[in-house]
N, C-alpha and C positions, 0 to 999 in steps of 0.2 A: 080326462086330462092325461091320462096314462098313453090314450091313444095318438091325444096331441105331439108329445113326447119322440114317441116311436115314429111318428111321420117325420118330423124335424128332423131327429137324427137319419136318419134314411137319405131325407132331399140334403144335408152337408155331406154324404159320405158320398151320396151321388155327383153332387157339385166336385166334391175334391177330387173325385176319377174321372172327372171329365175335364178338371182343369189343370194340369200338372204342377203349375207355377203356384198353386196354393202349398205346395205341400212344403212342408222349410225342412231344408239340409243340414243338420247338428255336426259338429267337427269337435264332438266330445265324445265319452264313455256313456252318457246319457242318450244318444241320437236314437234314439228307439221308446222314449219315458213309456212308462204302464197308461197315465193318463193320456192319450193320445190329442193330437190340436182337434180333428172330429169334432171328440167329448167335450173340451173347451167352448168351441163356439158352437156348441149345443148348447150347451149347461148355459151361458152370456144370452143366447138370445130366448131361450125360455124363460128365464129370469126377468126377462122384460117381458116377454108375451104376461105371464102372471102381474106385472106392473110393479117390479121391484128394478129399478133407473139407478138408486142410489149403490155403488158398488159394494160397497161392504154390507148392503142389506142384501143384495140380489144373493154374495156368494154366502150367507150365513141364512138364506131361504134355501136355497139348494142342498147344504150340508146338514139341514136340521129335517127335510122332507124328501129329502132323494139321494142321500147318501148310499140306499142298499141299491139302486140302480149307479151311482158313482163309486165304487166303492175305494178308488185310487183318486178320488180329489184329493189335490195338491192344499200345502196352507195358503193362506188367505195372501202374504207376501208373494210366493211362487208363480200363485193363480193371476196374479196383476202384471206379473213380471213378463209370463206366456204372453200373456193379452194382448200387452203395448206391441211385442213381439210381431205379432199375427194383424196387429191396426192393419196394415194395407191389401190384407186378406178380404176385409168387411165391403173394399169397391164392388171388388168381381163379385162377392155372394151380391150384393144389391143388386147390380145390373143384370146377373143370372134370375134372380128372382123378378125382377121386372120383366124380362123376357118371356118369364112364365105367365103371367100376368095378360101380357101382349097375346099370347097365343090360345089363353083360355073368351077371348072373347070382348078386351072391354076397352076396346078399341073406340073414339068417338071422335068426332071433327071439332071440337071445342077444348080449347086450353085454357089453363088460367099459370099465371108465374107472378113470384113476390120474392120478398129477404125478411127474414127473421135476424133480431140482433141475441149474439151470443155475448152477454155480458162478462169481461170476467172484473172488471172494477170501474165505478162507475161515480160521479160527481166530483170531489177533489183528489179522490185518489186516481184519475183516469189518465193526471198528465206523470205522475210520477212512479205508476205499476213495470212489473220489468217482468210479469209473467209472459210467458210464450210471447216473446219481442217477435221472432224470426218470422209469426206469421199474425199475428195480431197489432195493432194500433190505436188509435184517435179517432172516435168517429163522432157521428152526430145523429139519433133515432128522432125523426121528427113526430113520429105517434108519439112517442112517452115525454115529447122535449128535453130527452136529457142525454149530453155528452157523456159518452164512456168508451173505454177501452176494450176490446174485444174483437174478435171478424162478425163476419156474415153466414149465412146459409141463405142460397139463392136456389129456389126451387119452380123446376117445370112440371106441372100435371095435365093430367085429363082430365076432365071436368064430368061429374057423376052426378045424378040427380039424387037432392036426400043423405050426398054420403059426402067424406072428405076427398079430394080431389088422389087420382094416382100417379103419385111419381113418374115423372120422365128421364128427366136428367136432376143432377144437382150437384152444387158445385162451394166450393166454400172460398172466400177475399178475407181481407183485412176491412175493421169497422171504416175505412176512410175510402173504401171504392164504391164510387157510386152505384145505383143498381142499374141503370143503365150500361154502365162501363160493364160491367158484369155480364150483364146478358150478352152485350154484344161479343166479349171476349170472352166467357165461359161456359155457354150456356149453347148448345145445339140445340138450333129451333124448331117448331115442328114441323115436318113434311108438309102437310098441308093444314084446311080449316079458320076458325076464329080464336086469335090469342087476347083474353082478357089482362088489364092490367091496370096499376093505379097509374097516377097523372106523373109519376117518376118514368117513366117507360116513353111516355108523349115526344116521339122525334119526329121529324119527317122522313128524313133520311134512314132511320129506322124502319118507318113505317114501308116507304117505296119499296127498300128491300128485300124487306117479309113479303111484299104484295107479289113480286118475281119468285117468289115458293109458293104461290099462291095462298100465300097467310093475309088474314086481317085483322089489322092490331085495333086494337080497341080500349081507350081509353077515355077516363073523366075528363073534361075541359078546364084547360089553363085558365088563372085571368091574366086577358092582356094588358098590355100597358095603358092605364086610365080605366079599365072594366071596372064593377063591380063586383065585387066577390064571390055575393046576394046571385049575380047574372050567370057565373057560371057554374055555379054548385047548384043550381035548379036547372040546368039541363038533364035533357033524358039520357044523356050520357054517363054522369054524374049518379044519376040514380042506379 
C-alpha cells in the first residue's frame, strides 16, 4: 500500500510539471502553503483507491493512518476549501491518465456508451430543490421510473472482456438532456470500430454519421408503431 502511495504521488508531481496550467497562482502571503496542491490531490485520490468516496471519511482515513507521511494536513474545513479550489484540475489529471491507459496497450475496436443519473432530489422534492440550479434540473430515469432533480454522467469506453469498460471521454448535462442530445453534443465519438448502445442512442441520422468514421452503432430495436413489444425485445439485437 505504501508503494501504491509513492507511485501516485510521483505520477501527480509528474502530471503537474508537465502541465503548467494545473498549478494555481495565490495573490496572498500563503502562496507557497506547507501542504502543497501535489499532496492534496494525492491524499483525495488515494482515499478513494482505499474506497473511502464519503469526504469526511476519506479525510479522517488519511489523518488517522497517514498523517506521519502528511504531516502538514490542513483541518478538515481548509482541506474542502483547497479541493473545490483545484475541481477543474481533476479534467486534465483524467484525460492525462487516460492517455496512459491508451498507450499501455488496451486499445480495442469495440465501444460501449450510457448516462448514469446523479440524483440530488428526487419524487416530490424534484420540482421545488434549488441545489446546483446553474447546472442541474428536471429529469426523467426510465430504469428506476422515477422523476428527479439532478444532471447526468454520459460516458464513452472501450469495451474489455471480464472487466468494466475504460473510459474514453465523459462529459456531464442536466437530468433533462436527452442522452442522445448528449452524445451528439458532448461526447467525441470514437475513431473507428463497433459502438454499443441502448435503444436511446437508435437514430439514423446518428447512425449514418458514425458510419462516415467508420463507426457501427449498434443498438436494441425499437417498437414500431402497432409492433409488439414481445416482437422487438426478442430480437438478437435486444439480446
Amino acid at each position: 500500500m505504501e508503494h501504491q502511495l509513492i507511485q501516485l504521488y510521483v505520477w501527480v508531481c509528474q502530471a503537474y510539471d508537465k502541465h503548467s496550467i494545473l498549478k494555481v497562482q495565490r495573490m496572498s502571503n500563503n502562496h507557497q502553503p506547507a501542504f502543497t496542491d501535489q499532496e492534496l490531490v494525492t491524499v483525495y485520490l488515494f482515499g478513494h483507491l482505499q474506497g473511502h468516496f464519503l469526504q469526511r471519511r476519506l479525510y479522517d482515513y488519511m489523518g488517522r493512518h497517514w498523517s506521519a507521511w502528511f504531516p502538514d494536513l490542513p483541518s478538515y474545513q481548509a482541506f474542502n476549501s483547497r479541493l473545490n479550489q483545484l475541481s477543474s484540475s481533476f479534467a486534465l489529471l483524467l484525460e492525462e491518465l487516460l492517455n496512459e491507459f491508451a498507450i499501455q496497450g488496451f486499445q480495442t475496436t469495440d465501444h460501449v456508451v450510457d448516462s448514469l443519473p446523479i440524483i440530488l432530489a428526487k419524487g416530490s422534492r424534484a420540482d421545488s430543490a434549488k441545489v446546483a440550479r446553474e447546472v442541474a434540473n428536471k429529469g426523467y430515469c426510465s430504469t428506476k421510473k422515477l422523476y428527479y432533480h439532478g444532471i447526468k454522467v454520459h460516458l464513452l469506453g472501450q469495451r474489455r472482456v471480464k472487466q468494466l469498460p475504460l473510459p474514453e471521454a465523459v462529459a456531464l448535462t442536466a437530468a433533462s438532456v436527452h442522452d442522445l442530445t448528449a452524445f451528439r453534443q458532448e461526447v467525441e465519438p470514437p475513431a473507428f470500430g463497433i459502438l454499443f448502445a441502448d435503444k436511446a442512442y437508435k437514430d439514423e441520422l446518428t447512425k449514418t454519421e458514425l458510419a462516415k468514421r467508420q463507426v457501427e452503432l449498434c443498438t436494441p430495436d425499437k417498437c414500431q408503431r402497432g409492433q409488439e413489444k414481445e416482437a422487438a425485445s426478442n430480437s438478437l439485437w435486444s439480446r
